[in-house]
C-alpha positions in Angstrom: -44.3 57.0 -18.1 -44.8 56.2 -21.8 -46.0 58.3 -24.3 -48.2 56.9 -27.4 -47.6 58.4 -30.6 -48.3 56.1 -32.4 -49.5 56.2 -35.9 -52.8 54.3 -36.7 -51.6 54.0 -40.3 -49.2 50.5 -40.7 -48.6 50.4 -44.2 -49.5 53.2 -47.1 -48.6 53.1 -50.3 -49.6 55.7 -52.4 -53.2 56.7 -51.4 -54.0 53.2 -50.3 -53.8 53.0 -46.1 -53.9 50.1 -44.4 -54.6 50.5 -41.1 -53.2 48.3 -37.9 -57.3 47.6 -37.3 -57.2 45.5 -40.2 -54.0 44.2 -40.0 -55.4 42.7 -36.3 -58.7 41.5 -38.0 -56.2 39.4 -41.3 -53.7 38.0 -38.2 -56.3 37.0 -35.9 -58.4 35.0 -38.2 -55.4 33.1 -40.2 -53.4 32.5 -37.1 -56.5 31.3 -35.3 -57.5 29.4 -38.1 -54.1 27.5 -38.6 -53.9 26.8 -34.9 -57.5 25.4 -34.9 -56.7 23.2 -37.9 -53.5 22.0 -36.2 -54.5 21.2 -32.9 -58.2 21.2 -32.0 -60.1 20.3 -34.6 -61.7 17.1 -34.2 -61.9 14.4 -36.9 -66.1 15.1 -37.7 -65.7 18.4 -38.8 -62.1 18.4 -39.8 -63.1 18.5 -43.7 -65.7 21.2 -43.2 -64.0 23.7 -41.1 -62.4 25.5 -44.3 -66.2 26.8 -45.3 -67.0 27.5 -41.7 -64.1 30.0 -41.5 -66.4 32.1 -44.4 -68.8 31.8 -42.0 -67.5 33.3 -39.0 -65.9 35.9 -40.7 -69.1 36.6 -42.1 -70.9 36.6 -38.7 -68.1 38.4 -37.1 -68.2 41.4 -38.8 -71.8 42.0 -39.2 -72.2 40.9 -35.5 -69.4 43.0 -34.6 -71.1 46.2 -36.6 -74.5 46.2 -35.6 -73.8 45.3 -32.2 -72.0 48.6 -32.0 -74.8 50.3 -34.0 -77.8 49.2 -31.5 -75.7 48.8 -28.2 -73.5 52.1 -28.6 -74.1 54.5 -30.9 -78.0 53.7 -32.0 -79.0 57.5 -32.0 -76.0 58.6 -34.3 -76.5 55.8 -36.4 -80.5 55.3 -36.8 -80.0 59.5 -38.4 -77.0 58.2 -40.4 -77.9 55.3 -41.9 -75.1 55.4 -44.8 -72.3 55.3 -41.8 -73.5 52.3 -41.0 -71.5 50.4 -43.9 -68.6 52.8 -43.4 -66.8 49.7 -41.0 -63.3 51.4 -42.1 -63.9 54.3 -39.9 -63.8 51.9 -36.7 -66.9 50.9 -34.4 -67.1 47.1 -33.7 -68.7 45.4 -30.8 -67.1 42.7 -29.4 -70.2 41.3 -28.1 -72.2 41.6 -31.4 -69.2 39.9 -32.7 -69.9 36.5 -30.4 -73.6 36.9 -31.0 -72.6 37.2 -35.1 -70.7 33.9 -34.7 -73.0 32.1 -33.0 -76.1 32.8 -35.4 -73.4 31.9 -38.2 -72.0 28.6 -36.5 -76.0 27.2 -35.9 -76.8 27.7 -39.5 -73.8 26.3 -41.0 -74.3 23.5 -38.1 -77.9 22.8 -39.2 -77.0 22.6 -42.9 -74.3 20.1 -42.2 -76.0 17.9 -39.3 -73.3 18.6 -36.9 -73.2 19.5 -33.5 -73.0 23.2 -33.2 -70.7 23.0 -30.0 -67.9 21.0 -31.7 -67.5 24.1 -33.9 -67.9 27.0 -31.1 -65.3 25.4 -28.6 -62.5 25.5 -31.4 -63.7 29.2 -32.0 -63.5 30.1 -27.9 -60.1 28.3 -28.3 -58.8 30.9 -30.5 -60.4 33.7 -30.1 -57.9 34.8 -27.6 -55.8 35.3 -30.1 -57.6 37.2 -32.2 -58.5 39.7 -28.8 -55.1 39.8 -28.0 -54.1 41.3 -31.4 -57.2 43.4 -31.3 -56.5 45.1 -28.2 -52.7 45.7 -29.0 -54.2 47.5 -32.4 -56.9 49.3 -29.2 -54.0 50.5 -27.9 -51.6 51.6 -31.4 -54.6 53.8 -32.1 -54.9 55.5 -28.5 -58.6 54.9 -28.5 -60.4 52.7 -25.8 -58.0 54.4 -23.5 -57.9 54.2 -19.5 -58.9 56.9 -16.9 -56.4 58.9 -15.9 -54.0 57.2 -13.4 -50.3 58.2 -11.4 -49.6 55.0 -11.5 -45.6 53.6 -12.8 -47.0 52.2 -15.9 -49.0 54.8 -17.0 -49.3 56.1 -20.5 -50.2 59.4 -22.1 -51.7 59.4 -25.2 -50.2 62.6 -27.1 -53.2 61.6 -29.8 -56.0 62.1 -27.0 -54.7 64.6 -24.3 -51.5 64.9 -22.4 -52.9 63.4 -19.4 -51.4 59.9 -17.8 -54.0 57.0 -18.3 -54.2 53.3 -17.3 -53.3 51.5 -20.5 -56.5 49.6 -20.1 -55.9 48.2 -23.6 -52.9 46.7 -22.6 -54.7 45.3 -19.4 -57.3 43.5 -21.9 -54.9 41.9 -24.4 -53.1 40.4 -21.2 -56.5 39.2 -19.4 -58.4 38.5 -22.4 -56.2 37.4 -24.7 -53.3 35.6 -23.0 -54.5 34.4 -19.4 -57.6 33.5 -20.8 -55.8 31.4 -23.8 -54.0 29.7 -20.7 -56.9 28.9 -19.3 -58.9 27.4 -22.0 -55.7 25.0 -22.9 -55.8 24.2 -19.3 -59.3 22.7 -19.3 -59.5 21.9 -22.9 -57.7 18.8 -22.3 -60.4 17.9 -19.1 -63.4 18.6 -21.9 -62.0 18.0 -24.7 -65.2 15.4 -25.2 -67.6 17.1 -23.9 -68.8 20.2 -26.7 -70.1 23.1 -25.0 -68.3 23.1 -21.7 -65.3 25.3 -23.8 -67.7 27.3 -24.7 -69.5 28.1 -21.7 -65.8 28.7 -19.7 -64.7 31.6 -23.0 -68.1 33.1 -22.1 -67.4 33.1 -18.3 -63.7 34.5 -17.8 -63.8 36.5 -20.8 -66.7 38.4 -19.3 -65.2 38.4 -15.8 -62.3 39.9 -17.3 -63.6 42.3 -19.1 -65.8 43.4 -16.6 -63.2 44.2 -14.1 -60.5 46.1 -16.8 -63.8 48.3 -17.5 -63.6 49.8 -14.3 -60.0 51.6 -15.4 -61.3 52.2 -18.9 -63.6 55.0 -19.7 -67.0 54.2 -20.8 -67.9 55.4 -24.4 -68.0 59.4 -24.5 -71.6 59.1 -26.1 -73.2 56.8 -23.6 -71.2 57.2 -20.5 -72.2 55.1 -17.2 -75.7 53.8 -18.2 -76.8 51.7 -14.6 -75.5 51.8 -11.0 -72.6 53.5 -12.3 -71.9 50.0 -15.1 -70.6 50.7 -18.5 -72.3 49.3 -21.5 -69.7 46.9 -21.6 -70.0 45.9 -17.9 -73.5 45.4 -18.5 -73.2 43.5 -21.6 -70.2 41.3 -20.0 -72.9 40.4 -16.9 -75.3 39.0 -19.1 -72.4 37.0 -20.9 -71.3 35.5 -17.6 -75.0 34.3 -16.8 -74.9 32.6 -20.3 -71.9 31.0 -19.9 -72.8 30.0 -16.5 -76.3 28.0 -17.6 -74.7 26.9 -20.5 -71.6 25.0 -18.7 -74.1 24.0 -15.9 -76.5 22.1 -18.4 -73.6 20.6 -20.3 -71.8 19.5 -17.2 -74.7 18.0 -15.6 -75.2 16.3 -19.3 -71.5 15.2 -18.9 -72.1 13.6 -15.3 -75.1 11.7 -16.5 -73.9 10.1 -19.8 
């Protein structure tokens, strides 16, 4: 069994902390960023993708924050208005996040006549990175933490209880973040041509995976199991898959007819 003490504090000099959150959030984006300048970004939008980055980032983190204001914690927040902007004290939606990147990719798009998919498929490309880092960061800060578990591998979380719990954290950064980079390198280089097929295929297996770790993660202690026994995030994560699912389906059938 391993015990997490770990301190969610990387860096602090003086009064100033900087936490591992943000350290996640910095590595993510430049790593993902050099990568998707490197090796997937196509000639059309090569010049542009520099300004686009301001726009995800943009769209990420206001995505990322309301989503978790209006899916998870609307009552606290709609009394609290002022915590809203308090994004240092943690609460970020990972599904607000996509839907923040996707409002900010179609307007920077528009404004530049491009093709809206050539830009998201680079972003599903990466992303696992950026999840995998995230969850690791999940897991320093003993929050977003497992049910409690016998199993070999389990950890206790001195920071939460002194109960062992499935490191679901560490289940997500290998699912979400690794296997699912695998797999979008895999049929990257059968789609390659073809924008929105990427796209549709992060939706899908991101959602699948994230739907079955949620089942050894505890559902958030203000909302609980909202339907047929389904966290918010299993919930969310089905209505992602049936996106993903129309969306690959229309652009493959495009693909077959061209």
């Amino acid at each position: 069994m391993f015990i997490n003490n770990f301190d969610p504090v990387a860096i602090e000099i003086f009064s100033l902390e900087i936490r591992w959150y943000s350290l996640a959030y910095i590595i993510g984006i430049v790593l993902g960023w050099y990568l998707a300048k490197k090796y997937f970004v196509n000639k059309n939008i090569f010049t542009k993708f520099d300004d686009y980055i301001t726009y995800i980032i943009i769209g990420l983190i206001l995505g990322g924050r309301l989503g978790y204001v209006l899916f998870y914690n609307f009552d606290f927040y709609s009394n609290n208005l002022v915590d809203i902007f308090k994004i240092w004290q943690g609460g970020m939606s990972f599904h607000g996040g996509v839907l923040g990147i996707i409002i900010a990719s179609i307007i920077f798009a528009i404004r530049n006549n491009d093709n809206v998919f050539e830009y998201l498929d680079v972003v599903a490309l990466v992303s696992p990175i950026g999840i995998f880092f995230g969850r690791i960061t999940n897991f320093i800060n003993s929050e977003l933490y497992g049910s409690i578990t016998n199993v070999p591998w389990a950890v206790t979380f001195i920071r939460v209880d002194n109960f062992p719990r499935h490191p679901s954290q560490l289940y997500e950064a290998l699912l979400e973040g690794l296997v699912l980079f695998l797999i979008l390198i895999y049929f990257n280089n059968k789609f390659s041509k073809n924008p929105g097929l990427i796209s549709g295929l992060f939706l899908i297996f991101y959602s699948i995976f994230r739907f079955f770790v949620e089942f050894y993660r505890l559902p958030d202690e203000q909302l609980g199991y909202i339907f047929l026994k389904l966290s918010m995030g299993q919930v969310m994560s089905l209505i992602f898959i049936l996106l993903g699912v129309i969306l690959f389906y229309f652009k493959y059938e495009n693909r077959e007819n061209k």
